[in-house]
FITINU-20852 format. One record per residue: residue number from 1; y, z, x of N, C-alpha, C in turn; residue in three letters. Coordinates in nm, 4 decimals. Each point is the difference from the previous one (the first is absolute). Example, Ala and Ser with C-alpha at 12.3 -4.5 7.8 and 13.67 -1.06 7.14 Angstrom:
PT    n        nY        nZ        nX       caY       caZ       caX        cY        cZ        cX  res
PT    1   -0.5690    0.7800    1.3190    0.1190    0.0000   -0.0890    0.1200    0.0000    0.0900  ALA
PT    2    0.1050   -0.0720   -0.0350    0.1190    0.0060    0.0820    0.1090    0.0730   -0.0770  SER
END
This chain:
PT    n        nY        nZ        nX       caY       caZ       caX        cY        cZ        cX  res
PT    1   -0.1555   -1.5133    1.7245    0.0975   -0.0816   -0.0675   -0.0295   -0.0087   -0.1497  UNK
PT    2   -0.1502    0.0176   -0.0715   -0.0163   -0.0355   -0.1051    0.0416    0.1461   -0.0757  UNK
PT    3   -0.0011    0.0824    0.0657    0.0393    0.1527   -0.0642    0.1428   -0.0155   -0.0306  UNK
PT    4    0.1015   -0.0295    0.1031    0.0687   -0.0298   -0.0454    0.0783   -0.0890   -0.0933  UNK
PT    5   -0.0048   -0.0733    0.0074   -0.0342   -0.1551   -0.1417    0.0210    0.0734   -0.1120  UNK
PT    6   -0.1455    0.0760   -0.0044   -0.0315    0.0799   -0.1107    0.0909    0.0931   -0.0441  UNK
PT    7    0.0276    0.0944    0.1169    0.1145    0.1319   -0.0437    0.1959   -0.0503   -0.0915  UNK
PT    8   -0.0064   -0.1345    0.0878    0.1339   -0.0892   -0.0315   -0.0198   -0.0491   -0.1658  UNK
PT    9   -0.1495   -0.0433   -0.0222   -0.0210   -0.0805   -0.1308    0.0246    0.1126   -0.0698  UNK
PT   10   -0.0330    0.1219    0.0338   -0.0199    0.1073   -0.1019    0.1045    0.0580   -0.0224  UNK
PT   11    0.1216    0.0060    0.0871    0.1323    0.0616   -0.0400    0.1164   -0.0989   -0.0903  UNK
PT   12   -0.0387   -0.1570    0.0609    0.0511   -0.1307   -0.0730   -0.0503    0.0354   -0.1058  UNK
PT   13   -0.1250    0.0420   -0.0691   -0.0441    0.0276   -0.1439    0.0414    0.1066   -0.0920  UNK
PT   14    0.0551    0.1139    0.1079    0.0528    0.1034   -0.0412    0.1241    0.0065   -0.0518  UNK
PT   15    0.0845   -0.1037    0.0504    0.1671    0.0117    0.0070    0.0119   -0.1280   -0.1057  UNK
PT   16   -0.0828   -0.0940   -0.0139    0.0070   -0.0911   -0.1303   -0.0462    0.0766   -0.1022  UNK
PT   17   -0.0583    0.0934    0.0074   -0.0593    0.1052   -0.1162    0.1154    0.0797   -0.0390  UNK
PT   18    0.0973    0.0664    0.0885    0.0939    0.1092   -0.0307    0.1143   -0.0734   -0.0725  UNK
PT   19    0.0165   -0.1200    0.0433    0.0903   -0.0800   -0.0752   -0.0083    0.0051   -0.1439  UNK
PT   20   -0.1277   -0.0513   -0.0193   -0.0271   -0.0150   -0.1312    0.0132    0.1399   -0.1109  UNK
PT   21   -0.1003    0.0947    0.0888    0.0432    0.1342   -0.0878    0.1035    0.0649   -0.0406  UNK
PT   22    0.0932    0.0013    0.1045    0.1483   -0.0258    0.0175    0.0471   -0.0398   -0.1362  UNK
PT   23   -0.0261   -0.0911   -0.0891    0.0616   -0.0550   -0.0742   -0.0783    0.0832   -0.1531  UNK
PT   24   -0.0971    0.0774    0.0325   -0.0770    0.0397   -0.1162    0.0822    0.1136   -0.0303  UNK
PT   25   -0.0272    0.0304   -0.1584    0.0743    0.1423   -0.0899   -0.1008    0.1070    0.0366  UNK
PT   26    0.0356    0.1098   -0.0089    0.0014    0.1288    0.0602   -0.1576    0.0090   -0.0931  UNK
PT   27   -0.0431   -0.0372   -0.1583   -0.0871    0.0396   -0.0259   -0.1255   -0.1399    0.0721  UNK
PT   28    0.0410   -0.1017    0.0119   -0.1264   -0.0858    0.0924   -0.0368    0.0738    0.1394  UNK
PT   29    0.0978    0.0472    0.0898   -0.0081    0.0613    0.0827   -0.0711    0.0893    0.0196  UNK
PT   30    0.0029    0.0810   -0.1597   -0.0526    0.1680   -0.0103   -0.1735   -0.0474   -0.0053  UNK
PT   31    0.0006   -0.1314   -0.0843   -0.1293   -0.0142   -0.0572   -0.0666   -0.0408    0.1491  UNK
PT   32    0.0340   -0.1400    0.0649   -0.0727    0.0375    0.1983    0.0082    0.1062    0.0128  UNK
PT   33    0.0766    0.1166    0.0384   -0.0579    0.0948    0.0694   -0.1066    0.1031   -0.0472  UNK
PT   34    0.0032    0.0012   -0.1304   -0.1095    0.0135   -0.0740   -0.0963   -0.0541    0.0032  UNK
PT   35   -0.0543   -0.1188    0.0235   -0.1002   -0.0844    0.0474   -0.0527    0.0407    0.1194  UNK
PT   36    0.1114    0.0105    0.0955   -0.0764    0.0563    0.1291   -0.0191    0.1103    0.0464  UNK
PT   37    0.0650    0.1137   -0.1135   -0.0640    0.1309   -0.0459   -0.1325   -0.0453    0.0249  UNK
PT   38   -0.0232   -0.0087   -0.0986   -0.1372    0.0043   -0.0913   -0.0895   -0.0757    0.0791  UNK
PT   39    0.0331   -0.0896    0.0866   -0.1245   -0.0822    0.0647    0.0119    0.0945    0.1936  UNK
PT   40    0.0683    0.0095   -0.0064   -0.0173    0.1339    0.1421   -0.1290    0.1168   -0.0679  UNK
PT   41    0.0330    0.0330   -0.1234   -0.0819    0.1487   -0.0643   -0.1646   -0.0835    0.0293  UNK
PT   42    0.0200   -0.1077   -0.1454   -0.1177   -0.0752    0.0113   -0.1067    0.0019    0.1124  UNK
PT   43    0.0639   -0.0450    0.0944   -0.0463   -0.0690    0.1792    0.0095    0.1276    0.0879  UNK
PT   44    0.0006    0.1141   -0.0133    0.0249    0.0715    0.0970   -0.1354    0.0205    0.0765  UNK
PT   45   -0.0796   -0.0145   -0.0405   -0.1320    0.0130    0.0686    0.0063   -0.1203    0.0988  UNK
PT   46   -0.0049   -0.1010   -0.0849    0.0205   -0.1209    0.1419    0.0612    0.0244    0.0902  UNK
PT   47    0.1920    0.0529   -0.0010    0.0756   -0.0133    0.0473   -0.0523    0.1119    0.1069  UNK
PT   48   -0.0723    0.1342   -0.0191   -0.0166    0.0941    0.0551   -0.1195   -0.0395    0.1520  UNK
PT   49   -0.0854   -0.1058   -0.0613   -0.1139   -0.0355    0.0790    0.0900   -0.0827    0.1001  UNK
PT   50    0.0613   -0.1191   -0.0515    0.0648   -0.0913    0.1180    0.0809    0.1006    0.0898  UNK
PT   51    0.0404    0.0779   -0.0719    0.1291    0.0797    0.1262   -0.0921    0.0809    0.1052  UNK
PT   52   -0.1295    0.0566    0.0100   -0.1107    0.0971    0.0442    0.0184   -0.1230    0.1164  UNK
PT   53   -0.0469   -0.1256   -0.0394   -0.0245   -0.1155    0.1039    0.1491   -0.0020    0.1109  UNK
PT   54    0.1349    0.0259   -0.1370    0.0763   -0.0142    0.1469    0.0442    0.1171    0.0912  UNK
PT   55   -0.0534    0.1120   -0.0648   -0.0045    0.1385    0.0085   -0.1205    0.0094    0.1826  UNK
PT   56   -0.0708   -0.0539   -0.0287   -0.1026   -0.0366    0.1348    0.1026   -0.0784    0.0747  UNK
PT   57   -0.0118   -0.1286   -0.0361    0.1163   -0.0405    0.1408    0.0958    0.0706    0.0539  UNK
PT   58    0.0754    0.0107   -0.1285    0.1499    0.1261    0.0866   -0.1143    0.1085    0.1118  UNK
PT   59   -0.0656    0.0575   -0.0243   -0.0943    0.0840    0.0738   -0.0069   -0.0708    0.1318  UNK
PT   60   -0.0809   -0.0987    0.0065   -0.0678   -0.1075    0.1434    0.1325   -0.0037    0.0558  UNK
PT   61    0.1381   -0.0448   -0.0820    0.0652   -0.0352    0.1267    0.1531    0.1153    0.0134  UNK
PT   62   -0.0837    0.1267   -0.0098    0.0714    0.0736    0.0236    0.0841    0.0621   -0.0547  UNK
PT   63    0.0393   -0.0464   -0.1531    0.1868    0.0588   -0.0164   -0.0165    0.0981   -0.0193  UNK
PT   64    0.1159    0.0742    0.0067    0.0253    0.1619   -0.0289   -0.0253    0.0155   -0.1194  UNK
PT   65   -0.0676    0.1581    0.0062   -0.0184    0.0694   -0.1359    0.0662   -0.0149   -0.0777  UNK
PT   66    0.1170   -0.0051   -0.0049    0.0765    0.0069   -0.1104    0.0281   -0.1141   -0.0514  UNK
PT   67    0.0185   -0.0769    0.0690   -0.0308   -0.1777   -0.0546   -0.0945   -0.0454   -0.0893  UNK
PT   68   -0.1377    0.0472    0.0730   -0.1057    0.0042   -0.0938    0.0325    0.1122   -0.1552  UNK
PT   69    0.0491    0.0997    0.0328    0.0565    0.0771   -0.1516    0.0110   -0.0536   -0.0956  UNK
PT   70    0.1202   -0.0806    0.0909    0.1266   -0.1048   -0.1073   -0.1282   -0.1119   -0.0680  UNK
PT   71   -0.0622   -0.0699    0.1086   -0.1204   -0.1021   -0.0688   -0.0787    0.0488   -0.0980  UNK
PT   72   -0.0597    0.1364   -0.0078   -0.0623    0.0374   -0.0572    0.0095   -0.0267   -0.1547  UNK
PT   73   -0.0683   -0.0152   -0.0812   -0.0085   -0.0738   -0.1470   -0.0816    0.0860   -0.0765  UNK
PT   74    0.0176    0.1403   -0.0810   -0.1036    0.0636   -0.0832    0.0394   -0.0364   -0.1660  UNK
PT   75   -0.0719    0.0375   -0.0641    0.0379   -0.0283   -0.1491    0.1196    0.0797   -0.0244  UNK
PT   76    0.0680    0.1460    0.0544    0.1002    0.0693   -0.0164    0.0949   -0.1184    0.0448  UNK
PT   77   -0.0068   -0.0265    0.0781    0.1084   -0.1170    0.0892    0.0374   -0.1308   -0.1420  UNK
PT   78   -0.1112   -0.0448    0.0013    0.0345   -0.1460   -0.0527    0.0311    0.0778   -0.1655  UNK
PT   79   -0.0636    0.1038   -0.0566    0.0623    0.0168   -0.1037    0.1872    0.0279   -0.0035  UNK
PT   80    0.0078    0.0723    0.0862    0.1510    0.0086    0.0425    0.0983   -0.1567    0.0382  UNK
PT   81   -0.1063   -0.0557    0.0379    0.0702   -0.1727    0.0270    0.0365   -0.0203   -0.1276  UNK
PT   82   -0.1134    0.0068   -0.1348    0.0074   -0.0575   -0.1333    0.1420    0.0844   -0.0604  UNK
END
């Protein structure tokens, strides 16, 4: 129950967020996604280690190869995210 809570708080946070951006000019907009350019590039090492962790679970409980693909997180990947 508390996972869920959580998953609900986090989309309620998401959709009060889109509102707001919603209302921003094309260059505030440009400048966030630029921000989260640059902090994906930054963090990719982190981002690369946490995903290995969920990269093992997907493993333990089975999903298909190609699932795991899609999970998969290399610096080619997340640079392509940026």
């Amino acid at each position: 129950m508390k996972l869920k809570k959580e998953i609900i708080h986090i989309a309620e946070s998401a959709k009060s967020a889109s509102l707001v951006l919603g209302d921003l000019n094309s260059a505030a907009k440009n400048g966030i996604l630029k921000g989260i350019a640059d902090s994906l590039l930054k963090n990719s090492s982190y981002i690369i280690k946490k995903n290995l962790i969920d990269l093992k679970n997907a493993k333990k409980r089975n999903l298909s190869n190609s699932l795991i693909d899609r999970l998969t997180l290399n610096k080619i990947r997340i640079k392509g995210m940026a």
